[in-house]
Backbone as a ProteinNet text record, in pm:
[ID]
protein_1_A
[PRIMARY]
XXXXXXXXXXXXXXXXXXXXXXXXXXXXXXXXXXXXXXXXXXXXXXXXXXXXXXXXXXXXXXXXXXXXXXXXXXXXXXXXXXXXXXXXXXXXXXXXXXXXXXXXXXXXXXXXXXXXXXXXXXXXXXXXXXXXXXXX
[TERTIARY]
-11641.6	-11744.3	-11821.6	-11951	-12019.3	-12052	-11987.1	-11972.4	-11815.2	-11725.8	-11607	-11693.2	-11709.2	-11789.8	-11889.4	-11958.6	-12029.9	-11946.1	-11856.2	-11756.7	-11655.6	-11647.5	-11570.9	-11666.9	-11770.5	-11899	-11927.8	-11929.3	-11929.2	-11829.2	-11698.8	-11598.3	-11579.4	-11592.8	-11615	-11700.8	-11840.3	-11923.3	-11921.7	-11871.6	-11800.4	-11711	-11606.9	-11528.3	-11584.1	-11649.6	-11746	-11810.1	-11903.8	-12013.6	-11997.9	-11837.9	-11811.4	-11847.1	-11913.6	-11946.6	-11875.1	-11909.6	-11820.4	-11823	-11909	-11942.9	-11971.6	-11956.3	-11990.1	-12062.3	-12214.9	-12294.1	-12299.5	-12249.8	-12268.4	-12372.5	-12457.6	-12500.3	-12532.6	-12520.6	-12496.4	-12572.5	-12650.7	-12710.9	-12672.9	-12701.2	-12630.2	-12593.1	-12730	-12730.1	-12738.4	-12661.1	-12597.5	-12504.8	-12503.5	-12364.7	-12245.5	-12286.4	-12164.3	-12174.6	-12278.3	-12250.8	-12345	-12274.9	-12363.8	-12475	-12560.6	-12720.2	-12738	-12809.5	-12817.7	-12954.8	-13047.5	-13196.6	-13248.7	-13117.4	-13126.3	-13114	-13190.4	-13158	-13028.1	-12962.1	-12852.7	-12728.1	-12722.2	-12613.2	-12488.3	-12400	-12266.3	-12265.9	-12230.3	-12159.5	-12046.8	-12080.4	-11986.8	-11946.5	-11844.4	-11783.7	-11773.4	-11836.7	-11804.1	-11639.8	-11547.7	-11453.3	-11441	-11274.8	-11303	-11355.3	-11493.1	-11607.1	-11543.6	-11509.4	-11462.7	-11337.5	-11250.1	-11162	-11175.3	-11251.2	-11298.3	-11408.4	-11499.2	-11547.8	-11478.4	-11381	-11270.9	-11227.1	-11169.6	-11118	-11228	-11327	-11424.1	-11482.4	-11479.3	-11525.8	-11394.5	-11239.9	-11159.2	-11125.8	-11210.4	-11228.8	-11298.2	-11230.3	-11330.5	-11422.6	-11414.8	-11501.7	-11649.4	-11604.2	-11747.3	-11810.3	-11938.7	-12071.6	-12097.1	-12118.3	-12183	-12291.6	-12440.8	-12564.3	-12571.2	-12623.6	-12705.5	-12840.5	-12878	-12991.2	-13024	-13114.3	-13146.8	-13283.6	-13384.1	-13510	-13477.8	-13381.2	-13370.6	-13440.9	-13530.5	-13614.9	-13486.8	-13553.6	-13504.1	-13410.5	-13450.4	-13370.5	-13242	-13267.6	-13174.9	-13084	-13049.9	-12995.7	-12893.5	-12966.6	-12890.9	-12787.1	-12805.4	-12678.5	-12590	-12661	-12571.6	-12485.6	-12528.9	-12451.9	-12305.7	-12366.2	-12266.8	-12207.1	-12216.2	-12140.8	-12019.6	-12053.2	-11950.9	-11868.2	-11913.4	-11832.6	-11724.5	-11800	-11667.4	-11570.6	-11591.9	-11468	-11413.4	-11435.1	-11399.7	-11479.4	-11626.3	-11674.8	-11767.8	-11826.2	-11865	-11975.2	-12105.5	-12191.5	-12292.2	-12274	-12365.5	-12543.5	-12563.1	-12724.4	-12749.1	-12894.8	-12964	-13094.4	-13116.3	-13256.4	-13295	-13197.5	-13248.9	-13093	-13126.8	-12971.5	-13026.1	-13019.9	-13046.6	-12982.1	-12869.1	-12775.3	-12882.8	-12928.4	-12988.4	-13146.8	-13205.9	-13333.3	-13433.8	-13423.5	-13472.2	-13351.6	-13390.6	-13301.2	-13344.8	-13306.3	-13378	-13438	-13335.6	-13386.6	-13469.4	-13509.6	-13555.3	-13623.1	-13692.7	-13745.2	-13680.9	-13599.9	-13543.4	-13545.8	-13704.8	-13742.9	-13813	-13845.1	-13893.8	-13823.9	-13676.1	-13549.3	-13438.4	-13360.5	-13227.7	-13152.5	-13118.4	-13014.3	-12840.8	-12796.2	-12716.9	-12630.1	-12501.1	-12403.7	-12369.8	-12358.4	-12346.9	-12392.5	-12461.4	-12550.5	-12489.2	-12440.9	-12408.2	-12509.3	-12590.7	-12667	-12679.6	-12694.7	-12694.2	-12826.3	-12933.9	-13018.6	-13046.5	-12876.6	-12912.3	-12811.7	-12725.3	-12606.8	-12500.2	-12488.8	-12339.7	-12322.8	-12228.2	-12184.6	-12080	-12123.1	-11990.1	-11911.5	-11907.6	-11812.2	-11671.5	-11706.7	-11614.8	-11595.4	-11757.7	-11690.8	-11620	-11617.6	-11553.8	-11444.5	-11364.7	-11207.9	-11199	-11265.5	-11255	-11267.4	-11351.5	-11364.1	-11208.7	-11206.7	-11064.8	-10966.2	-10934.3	-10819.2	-10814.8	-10957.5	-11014.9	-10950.6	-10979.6	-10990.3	-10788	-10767.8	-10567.9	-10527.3
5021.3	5114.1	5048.2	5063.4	4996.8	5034.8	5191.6	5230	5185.3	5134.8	5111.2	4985.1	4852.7	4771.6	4757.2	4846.5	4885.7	4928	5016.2	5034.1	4911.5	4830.5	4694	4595.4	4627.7	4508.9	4570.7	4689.4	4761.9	4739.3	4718.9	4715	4601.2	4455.5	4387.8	4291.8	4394	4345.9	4394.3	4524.9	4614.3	4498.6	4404.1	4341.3	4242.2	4139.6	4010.4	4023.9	4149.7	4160.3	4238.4	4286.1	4336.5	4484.1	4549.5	4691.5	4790.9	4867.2	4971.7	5091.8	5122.7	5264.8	5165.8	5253.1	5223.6	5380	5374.7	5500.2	5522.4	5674.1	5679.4	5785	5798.2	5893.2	5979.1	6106	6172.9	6232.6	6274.7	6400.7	6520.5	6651.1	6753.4	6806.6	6832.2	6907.6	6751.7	6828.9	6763.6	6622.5	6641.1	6523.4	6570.7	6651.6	6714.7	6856.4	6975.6	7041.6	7028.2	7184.8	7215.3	7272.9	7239.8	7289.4	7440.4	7577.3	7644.4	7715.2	7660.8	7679.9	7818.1	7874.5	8003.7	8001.7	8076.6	8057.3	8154.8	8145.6	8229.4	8235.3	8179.6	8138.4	8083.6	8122	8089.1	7899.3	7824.2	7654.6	7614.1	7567.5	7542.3	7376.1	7332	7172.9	7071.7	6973.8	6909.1	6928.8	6867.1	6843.3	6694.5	6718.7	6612.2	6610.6	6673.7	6613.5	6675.2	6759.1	6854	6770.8	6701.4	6682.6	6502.4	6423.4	6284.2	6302.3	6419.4	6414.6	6473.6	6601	6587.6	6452.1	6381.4	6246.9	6151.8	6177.3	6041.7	6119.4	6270.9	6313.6	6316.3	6240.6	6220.7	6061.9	6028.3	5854.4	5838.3	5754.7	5728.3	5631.3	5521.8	5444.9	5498.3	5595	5634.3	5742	5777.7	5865.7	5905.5	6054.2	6111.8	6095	6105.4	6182.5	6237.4	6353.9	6401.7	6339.1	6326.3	6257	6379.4	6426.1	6568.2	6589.4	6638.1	6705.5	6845.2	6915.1	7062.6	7094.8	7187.8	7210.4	7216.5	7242.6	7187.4	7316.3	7460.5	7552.1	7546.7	7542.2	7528.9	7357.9	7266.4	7204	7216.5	7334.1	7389.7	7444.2	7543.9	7640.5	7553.6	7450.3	7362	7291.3	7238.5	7201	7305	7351	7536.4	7508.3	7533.7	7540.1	7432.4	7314.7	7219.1	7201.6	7227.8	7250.8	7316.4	7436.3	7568.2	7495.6	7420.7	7327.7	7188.2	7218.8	7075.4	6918.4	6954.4	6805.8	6806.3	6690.3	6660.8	6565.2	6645.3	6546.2	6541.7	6447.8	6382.9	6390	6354.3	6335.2	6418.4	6442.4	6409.3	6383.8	6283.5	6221.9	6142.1	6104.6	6065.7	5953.3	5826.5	5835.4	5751.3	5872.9	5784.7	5700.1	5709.6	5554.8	5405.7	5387	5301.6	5310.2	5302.1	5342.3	5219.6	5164.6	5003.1	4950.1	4824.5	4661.7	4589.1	4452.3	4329.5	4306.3	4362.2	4337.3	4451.7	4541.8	4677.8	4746.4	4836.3	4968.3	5066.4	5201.3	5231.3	5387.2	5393.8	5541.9	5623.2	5511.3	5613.3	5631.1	5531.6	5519	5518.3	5603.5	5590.6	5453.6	5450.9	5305.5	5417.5	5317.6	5333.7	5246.7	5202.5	5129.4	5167.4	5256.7	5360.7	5430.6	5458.9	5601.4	5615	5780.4	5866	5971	5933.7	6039	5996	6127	6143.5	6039.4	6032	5937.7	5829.5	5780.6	5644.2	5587.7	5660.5	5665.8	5704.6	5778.8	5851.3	5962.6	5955.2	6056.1	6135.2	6298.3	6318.9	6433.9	6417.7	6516.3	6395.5	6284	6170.4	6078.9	6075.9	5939.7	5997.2	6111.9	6146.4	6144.8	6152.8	6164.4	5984.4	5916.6	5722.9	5755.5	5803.8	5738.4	5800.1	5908.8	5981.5	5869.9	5822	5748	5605.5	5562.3	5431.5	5458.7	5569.9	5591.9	5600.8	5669.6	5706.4	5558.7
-13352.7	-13400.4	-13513.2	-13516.5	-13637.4	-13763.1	-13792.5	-13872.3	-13935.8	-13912.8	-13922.1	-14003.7	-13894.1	-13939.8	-14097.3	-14145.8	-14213.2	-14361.3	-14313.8	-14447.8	-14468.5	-14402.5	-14433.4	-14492.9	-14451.2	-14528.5	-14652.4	-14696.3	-14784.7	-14909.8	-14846.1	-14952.1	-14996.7	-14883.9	-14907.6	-14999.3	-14997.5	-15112.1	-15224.8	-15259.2	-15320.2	-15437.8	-15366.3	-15451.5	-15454.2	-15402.1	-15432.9	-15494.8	-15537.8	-15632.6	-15771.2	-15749.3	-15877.1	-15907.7	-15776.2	-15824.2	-15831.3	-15892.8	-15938	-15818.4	-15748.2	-15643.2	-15538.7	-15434.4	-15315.1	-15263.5	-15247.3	-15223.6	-15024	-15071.3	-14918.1	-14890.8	-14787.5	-14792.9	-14625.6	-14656.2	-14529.4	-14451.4	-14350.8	-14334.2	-14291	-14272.8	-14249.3	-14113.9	-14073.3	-13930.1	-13866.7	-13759.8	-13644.1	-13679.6	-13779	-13844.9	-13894.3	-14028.8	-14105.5	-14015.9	-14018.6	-13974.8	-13839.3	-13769.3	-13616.7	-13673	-13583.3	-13611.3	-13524	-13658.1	-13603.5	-13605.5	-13676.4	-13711.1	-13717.7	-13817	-13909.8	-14018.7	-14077.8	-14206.6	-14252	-14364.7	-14379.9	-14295.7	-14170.2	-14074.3	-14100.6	-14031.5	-14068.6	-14049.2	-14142.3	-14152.6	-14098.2	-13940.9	-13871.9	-13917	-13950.8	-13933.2	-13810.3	-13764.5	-13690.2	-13684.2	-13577.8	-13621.1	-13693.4	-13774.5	-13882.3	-14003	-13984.2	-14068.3	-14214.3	-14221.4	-14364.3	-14434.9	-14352.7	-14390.5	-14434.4	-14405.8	-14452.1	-14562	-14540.9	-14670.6	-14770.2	-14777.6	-14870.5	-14912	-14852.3	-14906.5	-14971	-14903.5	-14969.2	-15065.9	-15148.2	-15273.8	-15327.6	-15324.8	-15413.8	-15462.8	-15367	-15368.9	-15520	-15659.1	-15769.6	-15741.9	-15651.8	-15581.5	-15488.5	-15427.2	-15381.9	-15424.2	-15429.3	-15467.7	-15284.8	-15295.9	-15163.2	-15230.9	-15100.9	-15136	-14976	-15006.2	-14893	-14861.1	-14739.9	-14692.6	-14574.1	-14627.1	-14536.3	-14597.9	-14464	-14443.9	-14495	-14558	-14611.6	-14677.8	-14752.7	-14855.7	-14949.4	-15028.5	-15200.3	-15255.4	-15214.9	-15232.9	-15159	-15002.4	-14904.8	-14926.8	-14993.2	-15060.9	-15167.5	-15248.2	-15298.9	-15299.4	-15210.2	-15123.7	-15060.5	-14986.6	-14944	-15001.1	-15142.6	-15225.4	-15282.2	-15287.8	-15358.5	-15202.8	-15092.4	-15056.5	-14965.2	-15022.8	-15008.4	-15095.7	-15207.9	-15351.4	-15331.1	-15263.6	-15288.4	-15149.3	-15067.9	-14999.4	-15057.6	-15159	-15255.4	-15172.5	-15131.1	-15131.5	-15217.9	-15273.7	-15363.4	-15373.6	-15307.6	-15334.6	-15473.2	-15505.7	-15645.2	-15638.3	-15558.4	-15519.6	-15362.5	-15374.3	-15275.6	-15257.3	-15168.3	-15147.6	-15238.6	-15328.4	-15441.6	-15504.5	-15479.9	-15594.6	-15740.4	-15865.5	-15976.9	-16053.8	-15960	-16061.1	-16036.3	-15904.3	-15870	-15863.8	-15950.1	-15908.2	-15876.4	-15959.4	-15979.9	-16016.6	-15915.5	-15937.7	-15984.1	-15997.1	-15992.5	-15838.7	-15739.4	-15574.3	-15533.4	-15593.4	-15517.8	-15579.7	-15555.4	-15625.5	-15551	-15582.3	-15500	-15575.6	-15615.5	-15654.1	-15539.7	-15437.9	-15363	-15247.2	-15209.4	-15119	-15188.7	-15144.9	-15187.8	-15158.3	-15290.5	-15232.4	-15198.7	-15065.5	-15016.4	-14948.6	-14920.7	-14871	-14724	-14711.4	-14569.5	-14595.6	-14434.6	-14407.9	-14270.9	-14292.4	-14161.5	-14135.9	-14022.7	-13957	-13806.5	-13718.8	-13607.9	-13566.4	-13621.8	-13569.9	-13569.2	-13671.6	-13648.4	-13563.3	-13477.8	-13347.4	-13400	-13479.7	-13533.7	-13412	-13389.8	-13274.9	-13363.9	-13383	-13460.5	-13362.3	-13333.3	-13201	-13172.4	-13194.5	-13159.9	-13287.1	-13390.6	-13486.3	-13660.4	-13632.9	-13790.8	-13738.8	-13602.8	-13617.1	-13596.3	-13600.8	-13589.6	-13715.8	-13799.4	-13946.1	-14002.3	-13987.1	-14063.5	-14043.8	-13911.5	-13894.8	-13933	-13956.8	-14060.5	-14234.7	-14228.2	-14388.5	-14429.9	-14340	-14370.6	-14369.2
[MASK]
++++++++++++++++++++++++++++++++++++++++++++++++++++++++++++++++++++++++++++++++++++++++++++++++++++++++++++++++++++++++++++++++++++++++

């Protein structure tokens, strides 16, 4: 899997380069959760998906961000309500630990190490229970 791939190049550079975080960042619908294009609707979990991002918001090594088209209110809630399942994302759309580098400008892109979203071939019906069993 090349997301497997991706978090090994990650950690890897992670300890060669001396950094302290490794940024991941996620999107919502149709990754973390099922898409239901209501507003106010019940937050269904992929399977898996609740239980690896539990672990990777107890990780001191990694930073979540959300990477989601949500408006800015609806982010919110979303936030509130991963919280209240103990995940823990730090950012979204935005990560200001990194904004500018010496290599980047990265005010108007998030810098990130991994990115999980359905459009870039994350299958999550099948790859959060590969990542869970990556991560144990």
């Amino acid at each position: 899997m090349n997301l497997i791939k991706t978090f090994e190049k990650a950690y890897t550079k992670k300890l060669e380069r001396g950094w302290e975080y490794i940024y991941i960042w996620i999107d919502i619908h149709e990754t973390i959760l099922y898409p239901t294009y209501k507003k106010n609707s019940e937050y269904i979990y992929y399977p898996y998906a609740k239980e690896v991002l539990q672990y990777l918001s107890i990780r001191p090594e990694i930073k979540l961000g959300l990477y989601t088209c949500s408006k800015k209110d609806e982010i919110k809630e979303y936030i509130k309500f991963f919280k209240s399942n103990y995940i823990i994302f730090e950012f979204a759309n935005k990560n200001t630990d990194c904004e500018e580098t010496e290599y980047g400008d990265f005010t108007e892109k998030p810098y990130y190490n991994v990115l999980i979203e359905d459009k870039s071939g994350f299958e999550p019906d099948k790859d959060w229970e590969v990542l869970l069993n990556y991560l144990k």
